[in-house]
MIDOSE-1310 file (N, C-alpha, C; in nm, 2 decimals, decimal comma, always signed):
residues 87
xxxx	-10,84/-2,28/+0,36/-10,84/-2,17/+0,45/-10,80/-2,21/+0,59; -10,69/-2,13/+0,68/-10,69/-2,18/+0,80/-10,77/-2,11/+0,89; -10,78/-2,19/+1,03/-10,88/-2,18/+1,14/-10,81/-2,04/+1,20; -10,91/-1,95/+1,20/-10,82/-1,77/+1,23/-10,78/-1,81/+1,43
xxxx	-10,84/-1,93/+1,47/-10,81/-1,96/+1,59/-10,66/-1,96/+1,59; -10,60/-2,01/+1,54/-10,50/-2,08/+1,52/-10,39/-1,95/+1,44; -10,39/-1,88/+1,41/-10,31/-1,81/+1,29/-10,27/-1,65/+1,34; -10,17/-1,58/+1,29/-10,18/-1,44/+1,30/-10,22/-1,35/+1,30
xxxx	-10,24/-1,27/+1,38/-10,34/-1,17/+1,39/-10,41/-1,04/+1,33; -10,22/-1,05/+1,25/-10,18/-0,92/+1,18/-10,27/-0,93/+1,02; -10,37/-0,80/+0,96/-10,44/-0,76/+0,85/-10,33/-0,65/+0,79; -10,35/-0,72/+0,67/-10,27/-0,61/+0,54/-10,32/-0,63/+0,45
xxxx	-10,26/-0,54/+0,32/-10,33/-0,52/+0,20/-10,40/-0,66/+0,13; -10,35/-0,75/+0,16/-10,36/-0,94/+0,10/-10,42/-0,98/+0,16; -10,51/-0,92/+0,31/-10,57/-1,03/+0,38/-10,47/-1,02/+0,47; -10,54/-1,14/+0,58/-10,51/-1,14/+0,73/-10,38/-1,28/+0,68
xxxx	-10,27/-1,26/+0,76/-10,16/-1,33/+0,75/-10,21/-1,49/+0,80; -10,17/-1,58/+0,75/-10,16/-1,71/+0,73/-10,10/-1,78/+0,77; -9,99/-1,77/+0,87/-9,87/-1,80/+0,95/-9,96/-1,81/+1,09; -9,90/-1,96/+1,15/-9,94/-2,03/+1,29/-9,85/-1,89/+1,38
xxxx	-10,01/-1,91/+1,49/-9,94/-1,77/+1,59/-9,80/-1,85/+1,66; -9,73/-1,73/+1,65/-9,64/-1,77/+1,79/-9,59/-1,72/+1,89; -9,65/-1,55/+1,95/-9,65/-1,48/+2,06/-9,78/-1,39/+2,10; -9,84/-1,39/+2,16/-9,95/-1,23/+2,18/-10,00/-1,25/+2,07
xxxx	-10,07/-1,36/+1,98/-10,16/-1,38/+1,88/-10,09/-1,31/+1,76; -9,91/-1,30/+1,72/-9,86/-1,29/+1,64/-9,80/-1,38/+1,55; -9,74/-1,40/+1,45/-9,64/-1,51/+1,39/-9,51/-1,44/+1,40; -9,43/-1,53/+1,43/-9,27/-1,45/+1,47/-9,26/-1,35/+1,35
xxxx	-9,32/-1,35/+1,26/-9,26/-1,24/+1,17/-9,29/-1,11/+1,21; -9,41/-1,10/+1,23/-9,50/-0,99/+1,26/-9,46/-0,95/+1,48; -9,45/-1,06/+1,48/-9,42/-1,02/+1,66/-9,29/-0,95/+1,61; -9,16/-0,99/+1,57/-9,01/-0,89/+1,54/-9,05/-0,81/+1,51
xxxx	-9,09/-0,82/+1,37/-9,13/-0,65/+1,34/-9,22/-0,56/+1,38; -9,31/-0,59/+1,47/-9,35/-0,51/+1,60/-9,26/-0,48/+1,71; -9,12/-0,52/+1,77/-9,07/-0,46/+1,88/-8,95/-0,47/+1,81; -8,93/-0,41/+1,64/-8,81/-0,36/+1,62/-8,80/-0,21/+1,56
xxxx	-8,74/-0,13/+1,64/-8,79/+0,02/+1,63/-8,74/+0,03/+1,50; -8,81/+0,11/+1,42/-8,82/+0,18/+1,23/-8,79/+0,02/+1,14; -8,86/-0,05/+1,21/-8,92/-0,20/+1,08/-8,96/-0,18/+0,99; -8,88/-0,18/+0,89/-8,93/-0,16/+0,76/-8,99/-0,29/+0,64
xxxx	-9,04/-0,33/+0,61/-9,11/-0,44/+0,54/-9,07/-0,43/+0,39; -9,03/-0,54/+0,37/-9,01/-0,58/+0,23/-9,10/-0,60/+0,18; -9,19/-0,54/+0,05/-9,35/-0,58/+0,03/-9,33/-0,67/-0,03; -9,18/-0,75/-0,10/-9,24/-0,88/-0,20/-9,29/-0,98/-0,07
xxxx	-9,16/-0,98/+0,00/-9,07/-1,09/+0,11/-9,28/-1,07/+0,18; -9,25/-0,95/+0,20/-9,41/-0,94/+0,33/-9,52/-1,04/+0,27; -9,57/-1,00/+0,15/-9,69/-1,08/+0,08/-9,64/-1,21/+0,08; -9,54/-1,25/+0,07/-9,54/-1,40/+0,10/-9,53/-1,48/+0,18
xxxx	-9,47/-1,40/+0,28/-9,53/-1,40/+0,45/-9,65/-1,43/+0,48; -9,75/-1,32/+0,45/-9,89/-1,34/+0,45/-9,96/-1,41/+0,37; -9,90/-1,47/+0,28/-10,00/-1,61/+0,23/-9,92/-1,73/+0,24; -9,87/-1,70/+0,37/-9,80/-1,83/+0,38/-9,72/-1,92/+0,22
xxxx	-9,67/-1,85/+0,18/-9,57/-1,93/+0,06/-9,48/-1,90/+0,09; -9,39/-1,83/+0,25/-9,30/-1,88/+0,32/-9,30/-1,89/+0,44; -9,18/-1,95/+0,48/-9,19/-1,90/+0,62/-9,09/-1,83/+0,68; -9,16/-1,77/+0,81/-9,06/-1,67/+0,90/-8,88/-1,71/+0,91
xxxx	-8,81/-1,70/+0,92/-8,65/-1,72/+0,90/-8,69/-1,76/+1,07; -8,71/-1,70/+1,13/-8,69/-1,71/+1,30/-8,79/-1,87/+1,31; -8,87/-1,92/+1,23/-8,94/-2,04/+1,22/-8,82/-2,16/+1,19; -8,74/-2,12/+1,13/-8,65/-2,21/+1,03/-8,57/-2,24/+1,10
xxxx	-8,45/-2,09/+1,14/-8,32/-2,09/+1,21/-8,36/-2,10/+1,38; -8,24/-2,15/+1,45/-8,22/-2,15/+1,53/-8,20/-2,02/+1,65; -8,20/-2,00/+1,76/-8,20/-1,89/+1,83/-8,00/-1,83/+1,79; -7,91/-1,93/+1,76/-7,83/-1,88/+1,78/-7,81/-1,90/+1,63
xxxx	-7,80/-1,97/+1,54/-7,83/-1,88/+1,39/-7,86/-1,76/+1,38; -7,98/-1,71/+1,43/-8,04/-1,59/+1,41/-7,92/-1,45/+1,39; -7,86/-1,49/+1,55/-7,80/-1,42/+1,62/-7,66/-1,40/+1,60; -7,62/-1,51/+1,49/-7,46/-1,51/+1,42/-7,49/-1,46/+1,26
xxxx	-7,65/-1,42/+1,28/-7,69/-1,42/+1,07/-7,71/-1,28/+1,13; -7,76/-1,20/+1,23/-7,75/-1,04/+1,24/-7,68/-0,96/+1,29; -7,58/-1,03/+1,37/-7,50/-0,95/+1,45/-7,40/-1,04/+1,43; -7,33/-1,16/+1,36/-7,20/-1,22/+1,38/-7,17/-1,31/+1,51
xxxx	-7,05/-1,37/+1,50/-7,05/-1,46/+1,56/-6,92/-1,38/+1,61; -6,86/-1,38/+1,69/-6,71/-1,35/+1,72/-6,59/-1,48/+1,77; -6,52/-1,51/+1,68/-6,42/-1,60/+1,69/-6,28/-1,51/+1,68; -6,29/-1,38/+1,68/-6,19/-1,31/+1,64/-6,06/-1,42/+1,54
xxxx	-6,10/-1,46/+1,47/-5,98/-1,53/+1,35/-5,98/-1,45/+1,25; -6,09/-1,36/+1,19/-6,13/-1,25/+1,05/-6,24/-1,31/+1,00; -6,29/-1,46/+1,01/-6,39/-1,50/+0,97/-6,51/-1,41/+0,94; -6,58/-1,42/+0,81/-6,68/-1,33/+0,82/-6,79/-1,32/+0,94
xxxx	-6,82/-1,39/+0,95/-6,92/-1,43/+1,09/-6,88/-1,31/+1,22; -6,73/-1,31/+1,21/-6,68/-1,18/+1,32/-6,80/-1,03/+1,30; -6,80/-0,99/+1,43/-6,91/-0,93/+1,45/-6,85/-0,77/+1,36; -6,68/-0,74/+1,37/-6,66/-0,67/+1,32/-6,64/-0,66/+1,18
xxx	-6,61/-0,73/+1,11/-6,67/-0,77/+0,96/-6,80/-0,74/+0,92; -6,91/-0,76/+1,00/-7,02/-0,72/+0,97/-7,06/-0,58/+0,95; -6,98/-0,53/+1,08/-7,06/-0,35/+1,11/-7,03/-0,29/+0,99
């Protein structure tokens, strides 16, 4: 069991999440999907979130990974990464 000192704030159907905090007593998963307007939750992806048998993507990737994996990267060449390939 981890130290609730230490961990996510956020309670759901599984129990209180299991993920080291990492803003305002959230784990990056739960802090995004708190300040992203109509967040919708994947309940497999969520429950494994909250028992820690993964981890957050924003834990993993880098700030600018994130940011070429949701919105593209623009090199204008056609590469998929182009922001307009995405939309």
């Amino acid at each position: 069991m981890k130290d609730s000192e230490t961990t996510c704030e956020f309670l759901s159907e599984w129990g209180r999440c299991a993920q080291p905090r990492y803003r305002d007593d959230w784990c990056s998963y739960h802090f995004n999907a708190l300040h992203i307007d109509g967040f919708h939750h994947d309940d497999v992806y969520h429950r494994k979130i909250v028992e820690a048998r993964l981890e957050p993507s924003h834990d993993v990737l880098t700030s600018i990974e994130v940011d070429a994996l949701f919105r593209g990267r623009c090199r204008n060449d056609g590469r998929r990464t182009d922001l307009y390939t995405v939309l």
